[in-house]
N, CA and C of each residue as an Amber inpcrd file, in Angstrom:
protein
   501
  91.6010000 142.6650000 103.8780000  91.4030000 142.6840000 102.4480000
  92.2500000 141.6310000 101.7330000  93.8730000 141.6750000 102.2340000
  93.9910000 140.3710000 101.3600000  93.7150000 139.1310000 102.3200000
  93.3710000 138.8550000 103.3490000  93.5940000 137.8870000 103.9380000
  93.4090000 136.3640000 103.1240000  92.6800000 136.4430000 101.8590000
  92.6840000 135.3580000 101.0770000  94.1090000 134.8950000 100.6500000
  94.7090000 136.1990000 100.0770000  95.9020000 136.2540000  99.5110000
  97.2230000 135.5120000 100.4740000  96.7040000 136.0130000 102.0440000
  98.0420000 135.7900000 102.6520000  97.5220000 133.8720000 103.0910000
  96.3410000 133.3020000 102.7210000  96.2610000 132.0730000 103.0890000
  97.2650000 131.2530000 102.2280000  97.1310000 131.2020000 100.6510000
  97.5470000 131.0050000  99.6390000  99.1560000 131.1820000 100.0460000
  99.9660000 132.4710000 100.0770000 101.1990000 132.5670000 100.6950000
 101.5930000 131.5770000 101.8030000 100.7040000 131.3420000 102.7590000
 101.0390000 130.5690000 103.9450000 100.9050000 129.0520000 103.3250000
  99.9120000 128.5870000 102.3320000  99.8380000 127.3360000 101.9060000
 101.3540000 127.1330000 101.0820000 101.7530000 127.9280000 100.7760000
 102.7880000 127.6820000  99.4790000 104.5400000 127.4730000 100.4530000
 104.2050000 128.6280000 101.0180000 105.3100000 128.4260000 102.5110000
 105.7320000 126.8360000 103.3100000 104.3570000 126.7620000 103.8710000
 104.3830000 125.0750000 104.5590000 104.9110000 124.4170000 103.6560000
 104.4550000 124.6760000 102.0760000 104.9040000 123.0900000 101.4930000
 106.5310000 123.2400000 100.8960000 106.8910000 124.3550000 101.2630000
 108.3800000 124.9800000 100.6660000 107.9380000 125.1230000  98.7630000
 107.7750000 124.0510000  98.7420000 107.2280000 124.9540000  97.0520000
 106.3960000 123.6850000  96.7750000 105.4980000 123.9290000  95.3960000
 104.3550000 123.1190000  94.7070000 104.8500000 123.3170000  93.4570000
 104.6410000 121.9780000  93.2990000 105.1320000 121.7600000  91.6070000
 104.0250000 121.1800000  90.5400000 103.8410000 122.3900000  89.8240000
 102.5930000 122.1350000  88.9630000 101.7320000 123.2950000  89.5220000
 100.9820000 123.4120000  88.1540000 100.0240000 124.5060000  88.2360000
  98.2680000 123.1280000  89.3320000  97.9960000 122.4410000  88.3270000
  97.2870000 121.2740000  88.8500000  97.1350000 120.7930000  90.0910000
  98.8170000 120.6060000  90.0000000  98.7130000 119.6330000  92.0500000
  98.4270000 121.3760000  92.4760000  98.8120000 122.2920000  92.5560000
  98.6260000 123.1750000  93.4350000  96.8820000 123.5690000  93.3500000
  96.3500000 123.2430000  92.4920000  94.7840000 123.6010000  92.1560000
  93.7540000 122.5810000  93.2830000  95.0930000 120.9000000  93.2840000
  94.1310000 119.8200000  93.6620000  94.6360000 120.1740000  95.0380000
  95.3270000 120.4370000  95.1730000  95.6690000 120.8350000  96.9000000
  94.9550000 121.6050000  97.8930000  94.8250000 122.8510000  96.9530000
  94.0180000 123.6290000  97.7760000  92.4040000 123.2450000  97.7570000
  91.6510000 122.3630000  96.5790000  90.7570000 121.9590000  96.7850000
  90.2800000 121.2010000  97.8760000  91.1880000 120.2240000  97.7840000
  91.5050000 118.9670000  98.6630000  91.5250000 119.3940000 100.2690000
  92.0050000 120.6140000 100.5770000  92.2290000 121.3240000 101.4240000
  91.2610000 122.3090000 102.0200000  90.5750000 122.7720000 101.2590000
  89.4760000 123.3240000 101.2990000  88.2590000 122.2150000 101.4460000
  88.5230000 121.1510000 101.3620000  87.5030000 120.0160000 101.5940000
  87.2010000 119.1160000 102.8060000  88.6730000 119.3920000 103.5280000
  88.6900000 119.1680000 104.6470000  88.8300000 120.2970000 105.7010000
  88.5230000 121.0110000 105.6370000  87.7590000 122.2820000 105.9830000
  88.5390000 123.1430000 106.9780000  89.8310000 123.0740000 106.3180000
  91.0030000 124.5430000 106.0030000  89.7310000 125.3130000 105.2460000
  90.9400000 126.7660000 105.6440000  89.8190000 128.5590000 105.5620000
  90.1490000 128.5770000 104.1330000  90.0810000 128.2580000 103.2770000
  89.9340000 128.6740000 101.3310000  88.5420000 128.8470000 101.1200000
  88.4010000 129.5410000 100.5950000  87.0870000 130.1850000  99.8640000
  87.1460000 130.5260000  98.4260000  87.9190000 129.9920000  97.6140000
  87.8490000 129.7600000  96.3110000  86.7960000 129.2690000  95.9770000
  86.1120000 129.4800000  94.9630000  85.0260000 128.6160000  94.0100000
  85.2540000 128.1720000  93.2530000  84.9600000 126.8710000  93.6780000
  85.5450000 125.4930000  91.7670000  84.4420000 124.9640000  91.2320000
  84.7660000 125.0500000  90.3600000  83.7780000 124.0120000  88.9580000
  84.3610000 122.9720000  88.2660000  83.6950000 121.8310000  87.9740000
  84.5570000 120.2360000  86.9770000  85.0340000 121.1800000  86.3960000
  86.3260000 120.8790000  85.7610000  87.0970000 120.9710000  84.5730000
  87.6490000 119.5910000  84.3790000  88.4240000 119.9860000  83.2260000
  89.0990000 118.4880000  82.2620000  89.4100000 117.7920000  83.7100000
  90.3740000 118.3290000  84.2060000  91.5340000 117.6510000  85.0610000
  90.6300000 117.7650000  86.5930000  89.4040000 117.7860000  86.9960000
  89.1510000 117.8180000  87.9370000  88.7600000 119.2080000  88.7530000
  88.7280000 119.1430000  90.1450000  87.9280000 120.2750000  90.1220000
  88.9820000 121.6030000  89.6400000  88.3360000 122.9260000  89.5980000
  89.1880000 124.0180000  88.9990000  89.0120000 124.9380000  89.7870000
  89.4530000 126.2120000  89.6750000  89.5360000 127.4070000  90.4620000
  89.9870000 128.3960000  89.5610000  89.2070000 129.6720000  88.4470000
  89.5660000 130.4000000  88.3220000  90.0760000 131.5700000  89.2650000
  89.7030000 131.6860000  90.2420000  89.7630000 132.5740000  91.3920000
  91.0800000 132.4140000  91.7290000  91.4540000 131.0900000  92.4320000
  92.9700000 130.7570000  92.5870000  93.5860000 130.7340000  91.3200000
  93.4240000 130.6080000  90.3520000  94.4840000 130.9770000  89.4600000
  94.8170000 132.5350000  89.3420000  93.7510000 133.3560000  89.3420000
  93.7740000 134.7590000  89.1690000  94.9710000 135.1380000  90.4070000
  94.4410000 134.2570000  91.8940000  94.8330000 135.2960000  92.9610000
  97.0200000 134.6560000  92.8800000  96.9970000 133.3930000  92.2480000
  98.2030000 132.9730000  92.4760000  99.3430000 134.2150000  91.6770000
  98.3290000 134.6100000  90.3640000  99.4010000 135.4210000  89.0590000
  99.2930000 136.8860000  90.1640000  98.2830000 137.3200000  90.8770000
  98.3440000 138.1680000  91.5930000  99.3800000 138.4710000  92.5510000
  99.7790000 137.2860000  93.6320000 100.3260000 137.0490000  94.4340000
 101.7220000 137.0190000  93.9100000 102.0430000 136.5300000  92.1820000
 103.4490000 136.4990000  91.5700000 103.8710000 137.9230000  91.3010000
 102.9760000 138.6990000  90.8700000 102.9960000 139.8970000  90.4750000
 103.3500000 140.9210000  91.6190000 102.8090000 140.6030000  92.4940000
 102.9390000 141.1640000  93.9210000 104.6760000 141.1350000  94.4400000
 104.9790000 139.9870000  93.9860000 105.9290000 139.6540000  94.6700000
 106.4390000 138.3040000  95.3390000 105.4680000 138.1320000  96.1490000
 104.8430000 137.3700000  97.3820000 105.3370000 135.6340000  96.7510000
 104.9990000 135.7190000  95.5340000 105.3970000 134.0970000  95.3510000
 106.1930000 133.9640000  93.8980000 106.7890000 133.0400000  93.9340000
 107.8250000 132.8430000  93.0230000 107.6010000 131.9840000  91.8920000
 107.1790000 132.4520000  90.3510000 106.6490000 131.1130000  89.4630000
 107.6750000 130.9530000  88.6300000 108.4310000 129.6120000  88.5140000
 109.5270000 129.1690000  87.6210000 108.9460000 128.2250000  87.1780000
 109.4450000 128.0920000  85.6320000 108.7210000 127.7000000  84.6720000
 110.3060000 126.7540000  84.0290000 109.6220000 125.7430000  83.6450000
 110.8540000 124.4850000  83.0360000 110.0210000 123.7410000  81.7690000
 110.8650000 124.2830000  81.0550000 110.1770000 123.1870000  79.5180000
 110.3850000 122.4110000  79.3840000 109.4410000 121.3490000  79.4340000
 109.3540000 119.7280000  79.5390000 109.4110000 119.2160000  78.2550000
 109.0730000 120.1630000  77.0160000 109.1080000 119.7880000  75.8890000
 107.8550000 119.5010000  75.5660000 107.0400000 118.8170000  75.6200000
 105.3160000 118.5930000  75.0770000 105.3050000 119.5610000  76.0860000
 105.2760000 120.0010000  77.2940000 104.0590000 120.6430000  78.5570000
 105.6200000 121.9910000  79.1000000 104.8720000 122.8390000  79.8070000
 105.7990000 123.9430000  80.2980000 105.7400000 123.0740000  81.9710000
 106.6270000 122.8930000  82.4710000 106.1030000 122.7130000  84.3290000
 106.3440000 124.2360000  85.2000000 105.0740000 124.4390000  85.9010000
 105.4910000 125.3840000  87.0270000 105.7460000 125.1000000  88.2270000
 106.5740000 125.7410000  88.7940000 107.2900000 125.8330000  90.4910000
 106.3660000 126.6310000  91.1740000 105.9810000 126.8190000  92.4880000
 105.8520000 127.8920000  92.8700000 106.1280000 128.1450000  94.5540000
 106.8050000 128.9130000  95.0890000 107.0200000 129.1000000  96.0140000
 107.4060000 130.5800000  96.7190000 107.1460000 130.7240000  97.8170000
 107.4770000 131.2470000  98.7580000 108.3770000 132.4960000  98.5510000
 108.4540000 133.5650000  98.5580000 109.6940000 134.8510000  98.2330000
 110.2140000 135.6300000  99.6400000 110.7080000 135.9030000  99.8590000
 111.4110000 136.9720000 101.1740000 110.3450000 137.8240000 101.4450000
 110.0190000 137.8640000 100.5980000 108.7900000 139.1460000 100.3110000
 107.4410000 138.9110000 100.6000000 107.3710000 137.1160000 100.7260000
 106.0290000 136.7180000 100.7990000 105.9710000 136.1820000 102.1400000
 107.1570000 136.0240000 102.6840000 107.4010000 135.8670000 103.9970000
 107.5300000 137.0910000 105.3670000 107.4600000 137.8190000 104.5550000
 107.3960000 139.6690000 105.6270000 105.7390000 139.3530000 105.0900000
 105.5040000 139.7360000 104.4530000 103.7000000 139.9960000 104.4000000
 103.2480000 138.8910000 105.1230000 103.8480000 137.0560000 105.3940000
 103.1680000 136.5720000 106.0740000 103.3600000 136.8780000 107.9690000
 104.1920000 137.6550000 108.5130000 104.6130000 138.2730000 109.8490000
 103.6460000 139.2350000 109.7520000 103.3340000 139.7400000 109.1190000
 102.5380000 141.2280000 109.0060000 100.8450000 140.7290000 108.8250000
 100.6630000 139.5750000 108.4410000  99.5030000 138.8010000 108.0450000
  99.2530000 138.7740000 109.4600000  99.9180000 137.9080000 110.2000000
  99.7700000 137.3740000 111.0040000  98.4730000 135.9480000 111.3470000
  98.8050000 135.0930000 110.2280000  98.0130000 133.9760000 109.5840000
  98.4140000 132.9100000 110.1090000  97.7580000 132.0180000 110.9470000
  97.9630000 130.3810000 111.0850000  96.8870000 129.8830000 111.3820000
  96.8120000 128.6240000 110.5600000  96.2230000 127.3490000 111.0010000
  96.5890000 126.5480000 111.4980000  96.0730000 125.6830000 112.5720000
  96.9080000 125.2290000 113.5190000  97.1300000 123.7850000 112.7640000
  96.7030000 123.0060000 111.7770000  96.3880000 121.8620000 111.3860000
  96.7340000 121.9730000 109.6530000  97.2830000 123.7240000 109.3310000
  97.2060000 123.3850000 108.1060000  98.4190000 123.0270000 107.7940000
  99.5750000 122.6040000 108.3400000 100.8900000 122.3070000 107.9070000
 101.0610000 121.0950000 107.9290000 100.2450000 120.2670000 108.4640000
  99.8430000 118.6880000 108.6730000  98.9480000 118.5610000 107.3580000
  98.3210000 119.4200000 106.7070000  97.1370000 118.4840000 105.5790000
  98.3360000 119.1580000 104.1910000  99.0420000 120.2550000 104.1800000
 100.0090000 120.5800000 103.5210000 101.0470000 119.5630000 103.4130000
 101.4420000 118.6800000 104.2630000 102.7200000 117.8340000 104.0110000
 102.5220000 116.7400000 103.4930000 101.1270000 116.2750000 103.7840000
 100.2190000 115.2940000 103.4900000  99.9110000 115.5300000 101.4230000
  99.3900000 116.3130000 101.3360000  98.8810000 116.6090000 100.3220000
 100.5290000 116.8690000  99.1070000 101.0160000 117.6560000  99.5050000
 102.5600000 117.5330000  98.5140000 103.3860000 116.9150000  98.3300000
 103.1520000 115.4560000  99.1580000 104.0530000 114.7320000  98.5880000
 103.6080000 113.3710000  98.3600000 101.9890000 113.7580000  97.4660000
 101.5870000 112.8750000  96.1470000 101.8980000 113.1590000  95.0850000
 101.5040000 112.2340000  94.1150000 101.6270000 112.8910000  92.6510000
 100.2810000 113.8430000  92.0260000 100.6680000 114.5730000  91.5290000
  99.1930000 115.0790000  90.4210000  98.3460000 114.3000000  90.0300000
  98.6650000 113.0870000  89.8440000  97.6100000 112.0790000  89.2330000
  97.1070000 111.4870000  90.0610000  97.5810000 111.3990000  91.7430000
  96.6440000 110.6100000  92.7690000  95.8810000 111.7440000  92.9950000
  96.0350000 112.8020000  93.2320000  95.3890000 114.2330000  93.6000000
  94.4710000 114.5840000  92.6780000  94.4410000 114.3610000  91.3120000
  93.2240000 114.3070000  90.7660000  92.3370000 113.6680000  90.9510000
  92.6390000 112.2700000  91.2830000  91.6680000 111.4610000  91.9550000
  90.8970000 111.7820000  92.7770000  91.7700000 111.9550000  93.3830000
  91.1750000 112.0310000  95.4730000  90.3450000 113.5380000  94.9330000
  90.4170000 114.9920000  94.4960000  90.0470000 115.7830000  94.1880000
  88.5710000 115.5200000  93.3760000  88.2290000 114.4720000  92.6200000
  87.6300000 114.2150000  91.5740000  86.1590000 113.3820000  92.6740000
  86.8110000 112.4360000  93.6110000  86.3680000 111.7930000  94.4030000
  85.5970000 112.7570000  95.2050000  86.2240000 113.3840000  95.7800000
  86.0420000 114.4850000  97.3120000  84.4940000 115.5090000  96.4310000
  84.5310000 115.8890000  94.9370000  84.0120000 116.9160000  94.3470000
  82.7470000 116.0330000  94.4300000  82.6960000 114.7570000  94.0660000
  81.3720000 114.0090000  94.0500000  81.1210000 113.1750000  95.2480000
  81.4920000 113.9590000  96.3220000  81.2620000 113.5870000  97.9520000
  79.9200000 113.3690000  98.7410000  79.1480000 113.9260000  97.5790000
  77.6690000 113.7130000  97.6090000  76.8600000 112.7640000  97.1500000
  77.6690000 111.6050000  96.4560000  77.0310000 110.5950000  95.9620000
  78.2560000 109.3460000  96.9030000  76.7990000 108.1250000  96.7100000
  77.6480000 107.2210000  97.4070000  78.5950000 106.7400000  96.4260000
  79.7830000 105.8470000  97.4830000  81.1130000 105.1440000  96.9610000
  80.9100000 104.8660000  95.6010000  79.4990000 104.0940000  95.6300000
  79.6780000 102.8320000  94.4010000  79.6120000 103.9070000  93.2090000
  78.6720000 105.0730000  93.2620000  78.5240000 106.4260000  92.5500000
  79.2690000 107.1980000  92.3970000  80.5290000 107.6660000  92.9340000
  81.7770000 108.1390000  92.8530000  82.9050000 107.1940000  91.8920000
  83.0120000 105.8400000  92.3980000  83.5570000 105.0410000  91.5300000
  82.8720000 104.9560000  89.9200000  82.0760000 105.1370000  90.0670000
  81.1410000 105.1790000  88.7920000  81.6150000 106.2470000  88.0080000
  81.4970000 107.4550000  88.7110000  81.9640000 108.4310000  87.9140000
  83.3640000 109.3430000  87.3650000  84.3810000 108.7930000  88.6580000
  85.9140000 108.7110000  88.4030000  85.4350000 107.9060000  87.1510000
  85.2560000 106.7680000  86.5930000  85.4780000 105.6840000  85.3350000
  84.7620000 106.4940000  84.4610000  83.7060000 107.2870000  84.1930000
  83.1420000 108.1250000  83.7270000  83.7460000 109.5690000  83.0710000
  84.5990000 110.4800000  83.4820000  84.8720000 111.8600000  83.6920000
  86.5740000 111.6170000  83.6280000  86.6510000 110.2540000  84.1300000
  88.2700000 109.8700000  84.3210000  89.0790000 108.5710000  83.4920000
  88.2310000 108.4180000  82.6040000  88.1960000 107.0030000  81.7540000
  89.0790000 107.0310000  80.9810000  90.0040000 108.1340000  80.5920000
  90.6650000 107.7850000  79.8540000  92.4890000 107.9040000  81.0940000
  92.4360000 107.9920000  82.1960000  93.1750000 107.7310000  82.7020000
  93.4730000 106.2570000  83.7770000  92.3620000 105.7460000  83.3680000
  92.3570000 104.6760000  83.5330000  92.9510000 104.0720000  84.8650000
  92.0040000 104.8430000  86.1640000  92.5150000 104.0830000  87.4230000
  92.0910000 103.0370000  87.8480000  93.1130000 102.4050000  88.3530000
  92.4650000 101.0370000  88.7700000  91.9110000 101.1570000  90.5530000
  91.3080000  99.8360000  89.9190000  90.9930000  99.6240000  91.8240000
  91.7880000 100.0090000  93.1450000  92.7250000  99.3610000  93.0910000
  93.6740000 100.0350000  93.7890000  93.7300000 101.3570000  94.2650000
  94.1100000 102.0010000  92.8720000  94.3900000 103.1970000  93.2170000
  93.6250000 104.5250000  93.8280000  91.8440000 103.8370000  93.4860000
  90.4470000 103.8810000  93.8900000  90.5750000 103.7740000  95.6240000
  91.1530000 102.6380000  96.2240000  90.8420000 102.2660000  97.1450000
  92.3160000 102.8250000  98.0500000  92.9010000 103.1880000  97.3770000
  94.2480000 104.4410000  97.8460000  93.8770000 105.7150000  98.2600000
  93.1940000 106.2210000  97.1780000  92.1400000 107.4100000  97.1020000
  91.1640000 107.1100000  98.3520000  90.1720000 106.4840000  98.8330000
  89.7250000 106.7420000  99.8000000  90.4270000 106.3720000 100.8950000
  91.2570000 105.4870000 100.9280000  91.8230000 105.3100000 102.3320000
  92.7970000 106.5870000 102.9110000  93.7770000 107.4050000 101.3760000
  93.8340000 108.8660000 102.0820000  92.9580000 109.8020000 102.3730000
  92.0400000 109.5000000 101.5740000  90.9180000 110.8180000 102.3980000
  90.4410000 110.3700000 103.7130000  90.2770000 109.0910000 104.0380000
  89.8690000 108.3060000 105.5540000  90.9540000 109.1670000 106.5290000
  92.1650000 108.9740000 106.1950000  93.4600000 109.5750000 106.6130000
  93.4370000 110.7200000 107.1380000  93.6360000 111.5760000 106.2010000
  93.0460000 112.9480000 106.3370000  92.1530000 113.6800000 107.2050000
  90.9850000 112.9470000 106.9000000  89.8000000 113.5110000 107.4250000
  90.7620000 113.2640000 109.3790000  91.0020000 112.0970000 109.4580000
  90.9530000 111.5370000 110.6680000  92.1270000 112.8920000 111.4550000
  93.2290000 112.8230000 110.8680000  94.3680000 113.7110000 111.6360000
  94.1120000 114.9100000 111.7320000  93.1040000 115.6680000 110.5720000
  92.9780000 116.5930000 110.8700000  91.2400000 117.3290000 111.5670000
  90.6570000 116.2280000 111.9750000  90.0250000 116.1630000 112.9470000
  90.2160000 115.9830000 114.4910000
């Protein structure tokens, strides 16, 4: 019954903590795209793809115990922490949860920024249209963040990445 719950715990564990509500949204997408066990359902939002589900199950999982949300006022924006509790670490022994590959796309994935991870997230969501059609529509949906080529061609060469190690 929770086994969703204890994936989420085990994702948050590997990365010792996730910073941002966002990168943790584009992570598990991102993650779920390269076809780690998440079963969240996302839809476009502003910032790329979304997950009410994972947001529900994360305040769940805080409430529980299981994970830890610290909150720092940035002044314009609140930032969240989130990690791992004593508590979320007995339920993961008792889970008894591993992926053998997910601590490799976890180390990978947390130590970008939010703003390459929207990308690559934004990219990966329109995985169904070709390159030149993806680039099209990052400039489209993403225009006012204004990525450049580069950072376009960063974006697929980590998902090339990705795909590859954890294949």
């Amino acid at each position: 019954m929770l086994e969703e719950h204890a994936k989420l715990v085990e994702f948050i564990h590997l990365a010792g903590e996730v910073s941002g509500r966002k990168k943790l949204q584009k992570m598990v997408y991102i993650a779920k795209k390269m076809k780690m066990p998440f079963h969240e359902k996302y839809e476009f939002h502003i910032y790329g793809p979304y997950s009410e589900e994972l947001t529900l199950r994360v305040e769940e999982l805080c409430g529980m115990g299981f994970l830890a949300e610290q909150l720092e006022d940035k002044g314009s924006y609140v930032k969240y922490t989130y990690a791992c509790t004593d508590e979320g670490q007995q339920f993961l022994t008792s889970m008894n949860r591993s992926h053998a590959k997910l601590s490799v796309c976890v180390d990978h994935l947390n130590e970008k920024s939010s703003r390459f991870l929207e990308l690559v997230s934004t990219l990966l969501y329109f995985d169904h249209l070709s390159r030149e059609q993806q680039i099209e529509k990052i400039h489209v949906v993403k225009g006012k963040l204004n990525f450049s080529e580069e950072e376009i061609t960063q974006a697929f060469t980590f998902i090339s990445e990705l795909e590859t190690c954890l294949n």
